[in-house]
KETORMI-574516 format. One line per field, with one value per residue (C-alpha): residue number from 1; residue in three letters; x, y, z. Coordinates in steps of 0.1 Angstrom, whole numbers. Example, Ala and Ser with C-alpha at 12.3 -4.5 7.8 and 13.67 -1.06 7.14 Angstrom:
seq: 1; 2
type: ala; ser
c1: 123; 137
c2: -45; -11
c3: 78; 71
% end
This chain:
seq: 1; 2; 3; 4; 5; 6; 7; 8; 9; 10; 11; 12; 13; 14; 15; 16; 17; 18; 19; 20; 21; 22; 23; 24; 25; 26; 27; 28; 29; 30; 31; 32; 33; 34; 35; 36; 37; 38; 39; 40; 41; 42; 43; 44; 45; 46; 47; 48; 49; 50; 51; 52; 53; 54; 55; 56; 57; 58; 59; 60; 61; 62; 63; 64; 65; 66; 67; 68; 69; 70; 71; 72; 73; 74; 75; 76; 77; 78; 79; 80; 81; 82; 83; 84; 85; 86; 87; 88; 89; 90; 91; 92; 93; 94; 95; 96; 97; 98; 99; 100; 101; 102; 103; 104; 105; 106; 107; 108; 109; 110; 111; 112; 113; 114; 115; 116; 117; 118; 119; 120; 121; 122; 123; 124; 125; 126; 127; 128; 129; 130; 131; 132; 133; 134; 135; 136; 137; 138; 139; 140; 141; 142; 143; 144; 145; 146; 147; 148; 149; 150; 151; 152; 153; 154; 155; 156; 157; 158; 159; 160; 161; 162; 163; 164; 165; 166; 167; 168; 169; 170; 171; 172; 173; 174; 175; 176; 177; 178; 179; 180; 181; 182; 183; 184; 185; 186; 187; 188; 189; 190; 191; 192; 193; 194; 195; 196; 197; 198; 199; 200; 201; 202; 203; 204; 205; 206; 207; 208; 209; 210; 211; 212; 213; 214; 215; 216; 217; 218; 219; 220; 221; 222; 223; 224; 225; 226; 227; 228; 229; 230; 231; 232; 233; 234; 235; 236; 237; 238; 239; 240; 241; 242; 243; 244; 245; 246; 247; 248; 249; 250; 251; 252; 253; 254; 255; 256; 257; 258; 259; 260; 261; 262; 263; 264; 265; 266; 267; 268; 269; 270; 271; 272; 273; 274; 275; 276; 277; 278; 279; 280; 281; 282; 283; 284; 285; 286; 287; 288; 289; 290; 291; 292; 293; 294; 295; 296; 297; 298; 299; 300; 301; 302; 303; 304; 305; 306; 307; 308; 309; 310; 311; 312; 313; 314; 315; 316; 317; 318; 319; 320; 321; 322; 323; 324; 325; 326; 327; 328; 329; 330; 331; 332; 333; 334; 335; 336; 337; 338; 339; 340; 341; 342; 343; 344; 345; 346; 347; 348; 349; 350; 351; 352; 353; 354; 355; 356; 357; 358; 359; 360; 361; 362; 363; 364; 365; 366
type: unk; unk; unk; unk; unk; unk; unk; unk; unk; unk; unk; unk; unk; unk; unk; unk; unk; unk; unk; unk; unk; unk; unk; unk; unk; unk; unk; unk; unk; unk; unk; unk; unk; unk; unk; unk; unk; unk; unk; unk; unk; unk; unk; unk; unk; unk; unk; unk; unk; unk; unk; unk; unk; unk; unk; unk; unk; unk; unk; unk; unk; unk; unk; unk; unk; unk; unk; unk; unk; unk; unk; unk; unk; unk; unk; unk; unk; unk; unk; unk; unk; unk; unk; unk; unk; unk; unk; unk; unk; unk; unk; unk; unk; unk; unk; unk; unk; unk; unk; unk; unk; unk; unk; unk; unk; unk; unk; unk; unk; unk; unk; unk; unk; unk; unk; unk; unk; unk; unk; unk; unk; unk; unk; unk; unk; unk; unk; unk; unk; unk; unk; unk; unk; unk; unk; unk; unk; unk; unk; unk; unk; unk; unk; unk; unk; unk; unk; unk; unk; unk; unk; unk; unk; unk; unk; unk; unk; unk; unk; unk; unk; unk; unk; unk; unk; unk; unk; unk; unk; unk; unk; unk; unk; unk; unk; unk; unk; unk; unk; unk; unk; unk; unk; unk; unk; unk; unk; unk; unk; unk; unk; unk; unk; unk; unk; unk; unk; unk; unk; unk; unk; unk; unk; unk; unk; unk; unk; unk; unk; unk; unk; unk; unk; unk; unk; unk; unk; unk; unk; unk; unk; unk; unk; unk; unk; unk; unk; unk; unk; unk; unk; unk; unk; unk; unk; unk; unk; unk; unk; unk; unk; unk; unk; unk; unk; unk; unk; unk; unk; unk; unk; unk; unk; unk; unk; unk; unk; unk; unk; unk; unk; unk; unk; unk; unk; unk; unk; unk; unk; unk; unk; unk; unk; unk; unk; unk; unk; unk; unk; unk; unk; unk; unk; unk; unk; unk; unk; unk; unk; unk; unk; unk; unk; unk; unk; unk; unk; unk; unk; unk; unk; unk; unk; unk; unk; unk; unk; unk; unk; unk; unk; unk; unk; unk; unk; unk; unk; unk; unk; unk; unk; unk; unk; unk; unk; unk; unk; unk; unk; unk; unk; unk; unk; unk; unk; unk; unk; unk; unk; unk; unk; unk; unk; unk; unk; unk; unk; unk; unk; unk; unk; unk; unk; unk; unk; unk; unk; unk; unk; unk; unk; unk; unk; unk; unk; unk
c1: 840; 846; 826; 819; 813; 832; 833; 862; 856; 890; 916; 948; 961; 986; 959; 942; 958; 966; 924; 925; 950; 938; 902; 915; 935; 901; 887; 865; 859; 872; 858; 877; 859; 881; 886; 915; 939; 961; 971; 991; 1014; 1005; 970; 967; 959; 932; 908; 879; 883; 855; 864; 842; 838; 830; 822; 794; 765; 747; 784; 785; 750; 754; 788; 775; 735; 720; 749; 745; 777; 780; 804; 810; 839; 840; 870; 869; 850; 817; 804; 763; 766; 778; 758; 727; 730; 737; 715; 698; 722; 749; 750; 781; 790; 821; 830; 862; 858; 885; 894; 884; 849; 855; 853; 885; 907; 904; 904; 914; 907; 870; 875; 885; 910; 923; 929; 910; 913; 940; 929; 901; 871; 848; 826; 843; 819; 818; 821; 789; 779; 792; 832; 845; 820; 843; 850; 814; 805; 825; 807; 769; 786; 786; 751; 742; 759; 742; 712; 710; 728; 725; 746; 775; 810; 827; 867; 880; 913; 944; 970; 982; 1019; 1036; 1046; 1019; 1010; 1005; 1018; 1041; 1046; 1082; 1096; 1099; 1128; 1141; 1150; 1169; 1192; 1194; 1206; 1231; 1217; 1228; 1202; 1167; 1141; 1110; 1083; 1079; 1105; 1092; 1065; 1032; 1024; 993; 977; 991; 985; 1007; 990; 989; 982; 954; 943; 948; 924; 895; 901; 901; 861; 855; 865; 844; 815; 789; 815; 820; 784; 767; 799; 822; 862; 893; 921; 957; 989; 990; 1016; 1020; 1054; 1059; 1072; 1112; 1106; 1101; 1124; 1149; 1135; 1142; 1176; 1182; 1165; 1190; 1225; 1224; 1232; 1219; 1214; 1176; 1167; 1141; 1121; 1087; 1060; 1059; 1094; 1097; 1064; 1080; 1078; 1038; 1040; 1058; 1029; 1003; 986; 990; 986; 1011; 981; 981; 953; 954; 927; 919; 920; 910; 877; 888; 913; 889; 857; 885; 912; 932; 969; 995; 1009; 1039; 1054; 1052; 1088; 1099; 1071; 1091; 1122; 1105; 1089; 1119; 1138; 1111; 1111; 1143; 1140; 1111; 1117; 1089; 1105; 1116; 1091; 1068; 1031; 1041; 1062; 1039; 1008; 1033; 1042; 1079; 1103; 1131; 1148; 1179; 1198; 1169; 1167; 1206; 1199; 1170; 1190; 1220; 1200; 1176; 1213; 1225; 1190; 1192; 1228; 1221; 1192; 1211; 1236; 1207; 1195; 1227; 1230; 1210; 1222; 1190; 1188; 1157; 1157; 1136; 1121; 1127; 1166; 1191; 1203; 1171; 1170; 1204; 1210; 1179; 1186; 1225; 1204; 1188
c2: 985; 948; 928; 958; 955; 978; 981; 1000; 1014; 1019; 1010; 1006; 1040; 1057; 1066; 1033; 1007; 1036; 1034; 1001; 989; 1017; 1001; 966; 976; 989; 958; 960; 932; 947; 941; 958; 968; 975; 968; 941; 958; 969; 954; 962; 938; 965; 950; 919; 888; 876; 907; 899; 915; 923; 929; 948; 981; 1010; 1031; 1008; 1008; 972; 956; 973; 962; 929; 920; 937; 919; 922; 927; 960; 971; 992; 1014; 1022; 1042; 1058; 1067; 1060; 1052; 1070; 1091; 1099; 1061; 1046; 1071; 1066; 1027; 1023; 1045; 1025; 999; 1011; 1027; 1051; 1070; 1084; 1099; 1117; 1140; 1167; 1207; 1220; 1227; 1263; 1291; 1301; 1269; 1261; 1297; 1324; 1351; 1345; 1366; 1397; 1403; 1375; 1342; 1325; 1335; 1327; 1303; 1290; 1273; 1251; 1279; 1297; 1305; 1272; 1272; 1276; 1265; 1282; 1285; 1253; 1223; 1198; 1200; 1213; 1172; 1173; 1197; 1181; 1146; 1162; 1175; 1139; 1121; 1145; 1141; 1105; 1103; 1133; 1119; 1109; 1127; 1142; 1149; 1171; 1156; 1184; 1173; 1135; 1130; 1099; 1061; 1052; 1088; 1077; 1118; 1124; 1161; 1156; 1136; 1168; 1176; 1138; 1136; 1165; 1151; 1120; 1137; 1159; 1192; 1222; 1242; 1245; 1269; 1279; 1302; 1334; 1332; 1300; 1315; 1294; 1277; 1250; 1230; 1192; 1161; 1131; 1101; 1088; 1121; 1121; 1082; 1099; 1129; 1100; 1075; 1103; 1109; 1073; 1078; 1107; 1102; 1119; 1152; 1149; 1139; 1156; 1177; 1183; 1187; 1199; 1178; 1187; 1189; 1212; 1232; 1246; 1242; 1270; 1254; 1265; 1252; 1219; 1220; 1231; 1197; 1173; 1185; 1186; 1151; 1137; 1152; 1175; 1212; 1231; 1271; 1274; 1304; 1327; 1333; 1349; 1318; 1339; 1335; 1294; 1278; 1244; 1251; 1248; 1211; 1217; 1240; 1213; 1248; 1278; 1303; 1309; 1320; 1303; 1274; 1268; 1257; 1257; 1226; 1242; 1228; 1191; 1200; 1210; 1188; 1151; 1163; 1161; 1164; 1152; 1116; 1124; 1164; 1176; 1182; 1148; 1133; 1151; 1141; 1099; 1108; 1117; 1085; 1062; 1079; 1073; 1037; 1032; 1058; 1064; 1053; 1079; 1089; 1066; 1076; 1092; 1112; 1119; 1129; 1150; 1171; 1185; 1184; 1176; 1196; 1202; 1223; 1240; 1249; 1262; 1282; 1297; 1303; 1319; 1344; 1352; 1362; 1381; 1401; 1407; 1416; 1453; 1455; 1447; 1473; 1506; 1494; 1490; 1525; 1544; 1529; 1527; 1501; 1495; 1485; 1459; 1473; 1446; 1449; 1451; 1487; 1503; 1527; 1542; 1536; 1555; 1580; 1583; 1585; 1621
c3: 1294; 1296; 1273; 1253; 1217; 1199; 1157; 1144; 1108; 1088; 1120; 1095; 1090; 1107; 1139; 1135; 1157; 1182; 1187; 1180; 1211; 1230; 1231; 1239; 1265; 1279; 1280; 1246; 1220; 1192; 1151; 1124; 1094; 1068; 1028; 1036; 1011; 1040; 1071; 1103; 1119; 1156; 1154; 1178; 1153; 1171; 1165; 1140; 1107; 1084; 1048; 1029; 1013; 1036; 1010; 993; 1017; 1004; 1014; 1043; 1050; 1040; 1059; 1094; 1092; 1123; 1146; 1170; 1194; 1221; 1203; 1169; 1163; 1124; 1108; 1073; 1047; 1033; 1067; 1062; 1044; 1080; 1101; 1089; 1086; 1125; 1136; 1165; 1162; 1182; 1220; 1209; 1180; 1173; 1138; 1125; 1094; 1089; 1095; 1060; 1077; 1083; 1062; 1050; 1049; 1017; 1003; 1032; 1003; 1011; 1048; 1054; 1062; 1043; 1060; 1091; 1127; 1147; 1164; 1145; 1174; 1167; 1167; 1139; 1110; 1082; 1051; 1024; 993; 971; 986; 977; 965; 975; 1010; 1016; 1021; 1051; 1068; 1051; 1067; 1100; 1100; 1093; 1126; 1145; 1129; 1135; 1162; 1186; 1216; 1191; 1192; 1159; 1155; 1134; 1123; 1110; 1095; 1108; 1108; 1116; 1109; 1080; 1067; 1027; 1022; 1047; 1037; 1063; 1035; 1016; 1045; 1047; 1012; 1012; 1040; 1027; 990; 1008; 1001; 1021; 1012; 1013; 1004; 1029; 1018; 1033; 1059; 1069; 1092; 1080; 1107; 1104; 1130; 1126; 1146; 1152; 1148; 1184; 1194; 1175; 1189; 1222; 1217; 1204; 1228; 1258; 1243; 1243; 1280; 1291; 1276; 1291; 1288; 1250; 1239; 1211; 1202; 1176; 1186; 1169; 1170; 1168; 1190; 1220; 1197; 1163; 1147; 1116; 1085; 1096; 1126; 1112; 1087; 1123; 1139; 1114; 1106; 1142; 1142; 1117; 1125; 1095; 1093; 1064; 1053; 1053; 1027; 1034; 999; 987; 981; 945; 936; 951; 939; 945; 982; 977; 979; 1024; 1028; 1009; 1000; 974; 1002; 1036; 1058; 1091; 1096; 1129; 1146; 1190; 1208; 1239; 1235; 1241; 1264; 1290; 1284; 1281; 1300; 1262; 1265; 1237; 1243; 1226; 1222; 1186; 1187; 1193; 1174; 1147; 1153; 1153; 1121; 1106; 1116; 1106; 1074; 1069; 1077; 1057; 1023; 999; 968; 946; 919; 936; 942; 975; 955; 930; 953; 972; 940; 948; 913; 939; 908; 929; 894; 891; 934; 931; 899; 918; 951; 932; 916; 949; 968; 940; 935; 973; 979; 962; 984; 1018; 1006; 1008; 1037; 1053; 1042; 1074; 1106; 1122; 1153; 1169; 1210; 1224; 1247; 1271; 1258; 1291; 1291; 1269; 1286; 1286; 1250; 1243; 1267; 1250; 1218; 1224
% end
């Protein structure tokens, strides 16, 4: 790959210098494309930068002219815009668009039984028309990198987590910690669990397609890490991350609508979708285990806080009404103490059945 040509569209978010090093370090002359607004000090200086709009096609045109690469690597900006422009002007394509493709994301009441398959593959059925009008460009985006480029490779970024997420939905748990609180609220026992990436992992899953690329070419890949973490277990990482011990309460999404803004949804079905795809054709496995990927987004949230009311705060949409959270937590213990009392009323135990003495207990039981 020395002497390679490679042009990086976007390259500044929280994946972007992860592909950007990445491809340096295999030997490519790197261009960044990118509006200019916001700039990484993890970038080597010497890289050429382009500044320009990637979402206006006559100034992407205008700033690029003639030039072809070996290797254009799309991850931001308008999609069928760049595809179709560097058609023929580039010996590589890779795109990333985003999950909401399949049917059911946005709106798991559209399948029965409600909510998408667990795990979701890249064959899973997409979404149509008529489902939801805005994410169906994702999909029509897709269809267009193929279309003019057949050999080019397309990931499917989850959730990215990590130093330079502009809504880093963890913050939700940081802030907490850092108020003091000794409570927080999860939504239906916490269980949700959606596919996330962090963002080297997800520089990691591109970069191992830039490496194989007679195995990736002409597909589409999930992304994500190896494992799913449930919304408790998360909330368990952080606090573990950060020294802090805390009562997590278990409470219907009906009765906590505030917790909408950790699940980024209205709904607690599961969206997870396979990676096994990439895992077998690149050889994909995480650079960095979700749970201490975690634990460093925690501490570098801490050391670099969105400020309070602040956009990130805004986009992120929790009240962070903490009277209002103890109000509500009060009266979910006192509506559920009379309820613990009937149960409690027939002692019935169940018995794993992989329980050490099962058997006997059982046997006793007759």
């Amino acid at each position: 790959m020395a002497g390679q040509r490679a042009l990086v569209i976007g390259g500044t978010g929280p994946t972007g210098p992860f592909v950007v090093n990445g491809l340096v370090a295999r030997g490519y002359q790197v261009t960044i494309l990118h509006t200019g607004n916001h700039e990484v000090d993890t970038i080597p200086p010497d890289l050429e930068h382009i500044h320009t709009d990637p979402f206006d096609e006559a100034a992407v045109r205008g700033a690029l002219g003639e030039r072809t690469f070996d290797l254009v690597v799309a991850m931001y900006g308008r999609l069928r815009m760049l595809a179709t422009l560097l058609q023929g002007r580039c010996g590589r394509f890779v795109s990333v668009g985003g999950v909401p493709v399949y049917r059911g994301f946005a709106r798991p009441d559209t399948l029965f039984p409600i909510g998408m398959a667990l795990p979701t593959r890249e064959d899973g059925t997409k979404i149509e028309g008529d489902e939801v009008g805005k994410v169906i460009k994702i999909l029509e985006s897709e269809d267009v990198v193929f279309a003019h480029h057949p050999n080019a490779t397309h990931l499917r970024y989850p959730l990215i987590y990590g130093p330079g997420q502009l809504l880093p939905r963890e913050w939700l748990v940081v802030r907490r910690i850092l108020d003091g609180r000794r409570t927080i609220v999860v939504p239906d026992a916490g269980l949700s669990a959606r596919t996330a990436a962090y963002g080297e992992n997800a520089a990691h899953a591109l970069l191992c397609c830039v490496d194989r690329p007679e195995a990736s070419a002409g597909k589409a890949y999930n992304v994500g890490d190896e494992h799913t973490l449930t919304i408790r277990q998360l909330v368990e990482v952080i606090a573990d991350a950060l020294a802090h011990q805390w009562e997590i309460v278990e409470m219907p999404l009906s009765l906590a609508p505030h917790t909408k803004a950790l699940l980024a949804t209205s709904w607690t079905n599961h969206r997870v979708t396979g990676i096994e795809a990439i895992r077998a054709d690149v050889g994909y496995r995480d650079a960095v285990p979700p749970v201490e990927a975690y634990a460093r987004t925690a501490r570098w949230l801490v050391a670099n806080p969105p400020a309070p009311g602040g956009r990130e705060e805004r986009g992120l949409q929790d009240p962070f009404d903490y009277g209002w959270e103890d109000r509500l937590v009060a009266a979910w213990k006192a509506a559920v103490e009379p309820v613990a009392a009937v149960a409690a009323e027939v002692p019935h135990r169940f018995i794993d059945r992989y329980a050490e003495g099962r058997r006997n207990e059982l046997n006793a039981k007759r």
